[in-house]
C-alpha positions as CSV (number, residue, x, y, z in Angstrom):
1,X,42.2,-58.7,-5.7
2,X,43.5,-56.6,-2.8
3,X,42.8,-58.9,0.2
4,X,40.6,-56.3,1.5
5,X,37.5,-57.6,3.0
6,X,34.3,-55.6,2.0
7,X,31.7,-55.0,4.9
8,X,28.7,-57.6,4.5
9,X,25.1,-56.9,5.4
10,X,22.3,-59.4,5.5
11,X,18.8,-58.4,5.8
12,X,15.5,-60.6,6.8
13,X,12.1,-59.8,4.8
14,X,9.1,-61.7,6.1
15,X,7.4,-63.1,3.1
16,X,3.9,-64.9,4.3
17,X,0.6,-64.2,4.4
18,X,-0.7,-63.0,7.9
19,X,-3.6,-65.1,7.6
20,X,-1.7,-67.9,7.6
21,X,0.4,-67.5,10.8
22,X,-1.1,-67.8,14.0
23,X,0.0,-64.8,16.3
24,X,1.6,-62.8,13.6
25,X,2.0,-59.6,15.5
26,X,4.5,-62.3,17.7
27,X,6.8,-63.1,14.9
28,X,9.5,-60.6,15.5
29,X,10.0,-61.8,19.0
30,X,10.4,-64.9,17.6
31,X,12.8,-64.5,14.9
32,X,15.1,-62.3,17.5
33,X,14.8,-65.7,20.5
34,X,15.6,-67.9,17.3
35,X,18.9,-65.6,16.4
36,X,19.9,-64.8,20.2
37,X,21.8,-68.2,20.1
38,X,23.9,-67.5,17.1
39,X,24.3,-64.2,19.0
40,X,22.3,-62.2,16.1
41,X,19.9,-59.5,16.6
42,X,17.3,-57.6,14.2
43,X,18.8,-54.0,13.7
44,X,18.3,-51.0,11.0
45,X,21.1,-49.4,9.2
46,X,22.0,-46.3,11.0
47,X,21.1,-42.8,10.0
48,X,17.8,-43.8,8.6
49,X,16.1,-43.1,11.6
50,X,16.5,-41.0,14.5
51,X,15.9,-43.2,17.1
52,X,16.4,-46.9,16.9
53,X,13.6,-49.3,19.1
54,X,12.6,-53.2,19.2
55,X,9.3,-51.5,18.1
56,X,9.9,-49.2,15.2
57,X,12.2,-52.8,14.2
58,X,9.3,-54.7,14.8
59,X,6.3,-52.8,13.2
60,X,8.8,-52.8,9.7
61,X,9.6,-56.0,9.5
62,X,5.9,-56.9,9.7
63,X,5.4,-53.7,7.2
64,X,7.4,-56.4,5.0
65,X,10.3,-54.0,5.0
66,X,14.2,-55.6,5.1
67,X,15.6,-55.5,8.8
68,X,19.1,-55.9,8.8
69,X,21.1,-59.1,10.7
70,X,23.7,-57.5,13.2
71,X,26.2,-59.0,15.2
72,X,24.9,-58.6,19.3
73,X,27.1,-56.6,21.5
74,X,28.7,-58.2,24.1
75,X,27.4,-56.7,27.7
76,X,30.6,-55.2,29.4
């Protein structure tokens, strides 16, 4: 053991049906309000996309794609 912490990554995957949630499209949105308190935002790693937005975040976490947890910056 080298008392060296290794970086940690957690990633969300929606697993349900659309069908079965009302106002899917929404869900997103409310997984972000649901993390904003534990000051946790939806992210991508970096350098697997050129430009970053809620949107592109969005359309792949409904895609069913993992959308990694990161930490929110504070606002300085």
């Amino acid at each position: 053991m080298t008392r060296i912490d290794a970086p940690c990554e957690a990633r969300v995957i929606i697993a349900a049906d659309p069908e079965e949630i009302p106002d899917y499209s929404a869900l997103p949105s409310r997984v972000r309000a649901a993390l904003r308190d534990f000051h946790i935002t939806l992210d991508l790693p970096q350098g697997e996309h050129d430009e970053i937005t809620d949107n592109l975040i969005d359309e792949l976490l409904l895609d069913g794609e993992p959308v990694r947890l990161a930490r929110l910056k504070p606002q300085t």
